[in-house]
C-alpha positions as CSV (number, residue, x, y, z in Angstrom):
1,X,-41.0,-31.5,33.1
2,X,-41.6,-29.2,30.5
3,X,-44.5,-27.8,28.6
4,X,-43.7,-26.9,24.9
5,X,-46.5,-24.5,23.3
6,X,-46.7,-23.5,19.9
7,X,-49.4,-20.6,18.9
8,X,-50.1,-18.9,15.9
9,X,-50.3,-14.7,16.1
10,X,-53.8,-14.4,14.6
11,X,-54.3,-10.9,12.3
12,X,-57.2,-9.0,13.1
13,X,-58.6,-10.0,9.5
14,X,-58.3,-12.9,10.4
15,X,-59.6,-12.4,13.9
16,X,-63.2,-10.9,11.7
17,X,-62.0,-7.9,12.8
18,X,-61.2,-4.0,10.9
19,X,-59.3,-1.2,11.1
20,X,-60.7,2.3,10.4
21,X,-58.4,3.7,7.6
22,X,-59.2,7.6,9.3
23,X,-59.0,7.3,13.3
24,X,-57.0,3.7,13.0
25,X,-59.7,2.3,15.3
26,X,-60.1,-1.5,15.2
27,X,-63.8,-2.7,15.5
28,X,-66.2,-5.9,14.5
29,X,-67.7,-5.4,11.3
30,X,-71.8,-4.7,10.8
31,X,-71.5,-7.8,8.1
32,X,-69.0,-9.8,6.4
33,X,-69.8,-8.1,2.8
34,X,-71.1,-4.3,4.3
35,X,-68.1,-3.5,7.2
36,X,-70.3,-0.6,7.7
37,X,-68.9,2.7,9.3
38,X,-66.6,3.4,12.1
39,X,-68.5,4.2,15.2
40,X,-65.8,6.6,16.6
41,X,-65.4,9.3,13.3
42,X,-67.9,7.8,11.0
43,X,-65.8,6.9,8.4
44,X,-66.4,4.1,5.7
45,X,-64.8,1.0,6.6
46,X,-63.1,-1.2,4.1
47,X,-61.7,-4.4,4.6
48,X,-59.1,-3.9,2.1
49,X,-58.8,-1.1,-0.7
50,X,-60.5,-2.7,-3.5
51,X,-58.1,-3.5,-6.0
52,X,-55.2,-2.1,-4.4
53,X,-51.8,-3.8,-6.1
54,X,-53.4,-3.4,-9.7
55,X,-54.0,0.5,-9.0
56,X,-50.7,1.4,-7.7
57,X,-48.8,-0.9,-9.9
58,X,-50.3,1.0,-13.1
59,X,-49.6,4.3,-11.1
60,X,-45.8,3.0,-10.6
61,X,-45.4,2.1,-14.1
62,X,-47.1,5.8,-15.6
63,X,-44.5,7.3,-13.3
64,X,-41.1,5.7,-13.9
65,X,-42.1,6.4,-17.8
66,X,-42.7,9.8,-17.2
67,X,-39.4,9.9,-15.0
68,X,-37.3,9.6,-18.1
69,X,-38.8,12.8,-20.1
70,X,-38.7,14.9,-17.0
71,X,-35.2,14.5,-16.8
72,X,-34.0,14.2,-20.1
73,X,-36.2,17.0,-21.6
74,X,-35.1,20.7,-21.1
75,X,-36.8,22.0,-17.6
76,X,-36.4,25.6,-17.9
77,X,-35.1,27.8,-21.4
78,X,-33.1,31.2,-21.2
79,X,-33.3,33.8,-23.8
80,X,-31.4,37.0,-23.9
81,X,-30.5,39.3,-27.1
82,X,-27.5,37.3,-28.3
83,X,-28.4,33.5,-27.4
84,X,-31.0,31.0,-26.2
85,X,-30.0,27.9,-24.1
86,X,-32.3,25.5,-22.6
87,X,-31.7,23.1,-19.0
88,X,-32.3,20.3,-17.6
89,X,-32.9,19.3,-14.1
90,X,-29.2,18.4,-13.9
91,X,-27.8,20.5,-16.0
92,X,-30.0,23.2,-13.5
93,X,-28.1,21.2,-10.5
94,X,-24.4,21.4,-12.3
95,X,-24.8,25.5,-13.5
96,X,-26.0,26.3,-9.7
97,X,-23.0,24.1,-8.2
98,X,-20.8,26.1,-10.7
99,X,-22.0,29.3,-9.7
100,X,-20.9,28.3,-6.1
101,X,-24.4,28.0,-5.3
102,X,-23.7,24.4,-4.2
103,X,-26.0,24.3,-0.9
104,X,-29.4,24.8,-3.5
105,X,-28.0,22.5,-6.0
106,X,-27.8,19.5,-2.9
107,X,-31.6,20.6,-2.7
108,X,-32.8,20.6,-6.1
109,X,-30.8,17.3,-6.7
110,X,-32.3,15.5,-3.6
111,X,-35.8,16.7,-4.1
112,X,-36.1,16.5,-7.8
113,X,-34.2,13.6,-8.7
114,X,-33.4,11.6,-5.5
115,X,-36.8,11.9,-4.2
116,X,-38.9,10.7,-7.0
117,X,-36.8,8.0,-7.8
118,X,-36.5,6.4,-4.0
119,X,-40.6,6.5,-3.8
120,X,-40.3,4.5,-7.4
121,X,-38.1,2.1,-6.2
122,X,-39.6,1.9,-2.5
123,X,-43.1,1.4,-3.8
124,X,-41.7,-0.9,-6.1
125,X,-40.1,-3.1,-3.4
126,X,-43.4,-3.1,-1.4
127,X,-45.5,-4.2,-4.7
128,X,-43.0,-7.0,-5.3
129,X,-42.8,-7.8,-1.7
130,X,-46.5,-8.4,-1.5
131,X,-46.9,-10.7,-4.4
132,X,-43.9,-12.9,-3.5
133,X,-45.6,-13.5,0.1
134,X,-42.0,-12.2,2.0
135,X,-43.0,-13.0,5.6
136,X,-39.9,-11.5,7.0
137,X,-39.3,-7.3,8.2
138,X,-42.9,-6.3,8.2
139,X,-42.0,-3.5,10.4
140,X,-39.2,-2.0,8.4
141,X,-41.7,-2.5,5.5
142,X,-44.4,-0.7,7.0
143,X,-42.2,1.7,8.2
144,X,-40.5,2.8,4.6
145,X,-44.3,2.7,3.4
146,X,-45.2,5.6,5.8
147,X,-41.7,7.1,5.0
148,X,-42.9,7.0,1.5
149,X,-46.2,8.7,2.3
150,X,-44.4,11.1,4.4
151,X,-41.9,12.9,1.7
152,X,-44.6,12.5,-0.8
153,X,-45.4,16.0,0.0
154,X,-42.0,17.2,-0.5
155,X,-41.0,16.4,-3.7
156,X,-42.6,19.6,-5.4
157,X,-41.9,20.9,-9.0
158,X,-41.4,24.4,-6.6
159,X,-38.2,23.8,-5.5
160,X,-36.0,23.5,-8.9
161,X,-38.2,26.6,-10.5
162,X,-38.0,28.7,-7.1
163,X,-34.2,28.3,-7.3
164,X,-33.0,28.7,-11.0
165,X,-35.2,31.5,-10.8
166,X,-33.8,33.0,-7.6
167,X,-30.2,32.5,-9.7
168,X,-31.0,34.6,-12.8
169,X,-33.3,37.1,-11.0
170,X,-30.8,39.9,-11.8
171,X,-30.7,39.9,-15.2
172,X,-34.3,40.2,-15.4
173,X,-34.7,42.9,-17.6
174,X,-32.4,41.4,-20.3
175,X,-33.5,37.5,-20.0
176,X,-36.5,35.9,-20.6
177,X,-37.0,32.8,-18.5
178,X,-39.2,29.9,-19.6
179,X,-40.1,26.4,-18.7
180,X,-39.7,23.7,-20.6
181,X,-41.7,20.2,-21.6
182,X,-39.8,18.5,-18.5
183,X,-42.2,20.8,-16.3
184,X,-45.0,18.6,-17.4
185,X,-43.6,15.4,-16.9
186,X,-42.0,15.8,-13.6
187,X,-45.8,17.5,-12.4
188,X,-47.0,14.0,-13.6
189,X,-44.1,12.0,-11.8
190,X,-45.0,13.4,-8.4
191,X,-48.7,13.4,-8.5
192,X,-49.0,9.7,-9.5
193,X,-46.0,8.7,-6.8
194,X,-48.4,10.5,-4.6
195,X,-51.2,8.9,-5.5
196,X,-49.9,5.7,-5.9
197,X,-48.8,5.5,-2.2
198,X,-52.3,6.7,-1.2
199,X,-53.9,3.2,-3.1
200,X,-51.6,0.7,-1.6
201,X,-52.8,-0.6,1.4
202,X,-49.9,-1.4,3.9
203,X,-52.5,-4.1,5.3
204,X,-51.2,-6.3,2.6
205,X,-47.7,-6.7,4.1
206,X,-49.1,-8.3,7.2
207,X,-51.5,-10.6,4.8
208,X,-49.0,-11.9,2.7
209,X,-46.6,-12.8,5.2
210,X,-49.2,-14.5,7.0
211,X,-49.6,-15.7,10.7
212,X,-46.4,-15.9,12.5
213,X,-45.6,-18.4,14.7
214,X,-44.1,-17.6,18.3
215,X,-42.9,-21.2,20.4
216,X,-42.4,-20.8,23.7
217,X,-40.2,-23.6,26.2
């Protein structure tokens, strides 16, 4: 004879339970409306970040328009005595991979365009993801959001200027080196990407998929 179970994995939302966004330390809230604070590190408990998709959705959206000026719009202008001549961020990767420099052009390439694009796209993914109700690969989805989180910090404006700069530091005294409008707009691109990560909630893909169900013979 056999015994055929079927039970439900029960979220600890579900379970009346929440998780402290600071020490990650799951507790019973003080009262369903007031969670109260976390009695390890004191932090304020939430049971979810109050409007969470509609935050980093309009943070998404700012971004990928601002992604299109950054890198169509001159990033850095040259002047010397007999001409002027302004680059972009790729025409800054293409000059350093022609002056054999190819090593810094990989970097500026992968952190100024690569970068910010795959936390669009990524973030993106996780947004739709969230609305659909996908119940499958929560863990590789919870793992590219701390991914996402983690290189956030990485993708700095420092990197293209800090090179280019590096490449015409000899003929300092007869260039002038400026930056251009793209500087703005790339700043922009990889604050809100930052910030945007910081207001979605990863809590949401385990929500949305909902309880899974485990059957055992």
């Amino acid at each position: 004879m056999s015994l055929s179970l079927s039970t439900a994995a029960r979220t600890a939302a579900q379970m009346g339970l929440v998780s402290c966004e600071t020490c990650k330390l799951l507790s019973r809230p003080v009262h369903p409306e007031d969670p109260g604070h976390c009695p390890r590190c004191g932090a304020e408990l939430e049971f979810r970040r109050a409007y969470s998709l509609q935050r980093t959705w309009a943070l998404v959206i700012a971004a990928a328009v601002c992604y299109i000026p950054a890198n169509m719009l001159p990033m850095m202008a040259t002047s010397t005595f007999a001409s002027s001549e302004a680059d972009t961020i790729m025409g800054g990767v293409v000059y350093l991979f022609a002056s054999g420099s190819w090593p810094l052009a990989l970097i500026v390439l992968i952190a100024s365009v690569m970068v910010p694009l795959g936390k669009l796209v990524a973030l993106a993914y996780l947004l739709i993801s969230v609305h659909r109700g996908m119940r499958g690969g929560c863990h590789q989805r919870a793992r590219l959001y701390r991914m996402v989180e983690l290189i956030g910090r990485w993708s700095m404006l420092d990197v293209f200027v800090v090179t280019f700069t590096v490449a015409l530091v000899q003929l300092e005294p007869l260039m002038v080196v400026r930056p251009g409008p793209a500087v703005l707009f790339f700043a922009v691109v990889v604050v809100l990407t930052m910030i945007a990560a910081e207001t979605f909630d990863p809590r949401l893909i385990w929500d949305a998929a909902g309880p899974v169900e485990n059957e055992n013979d």
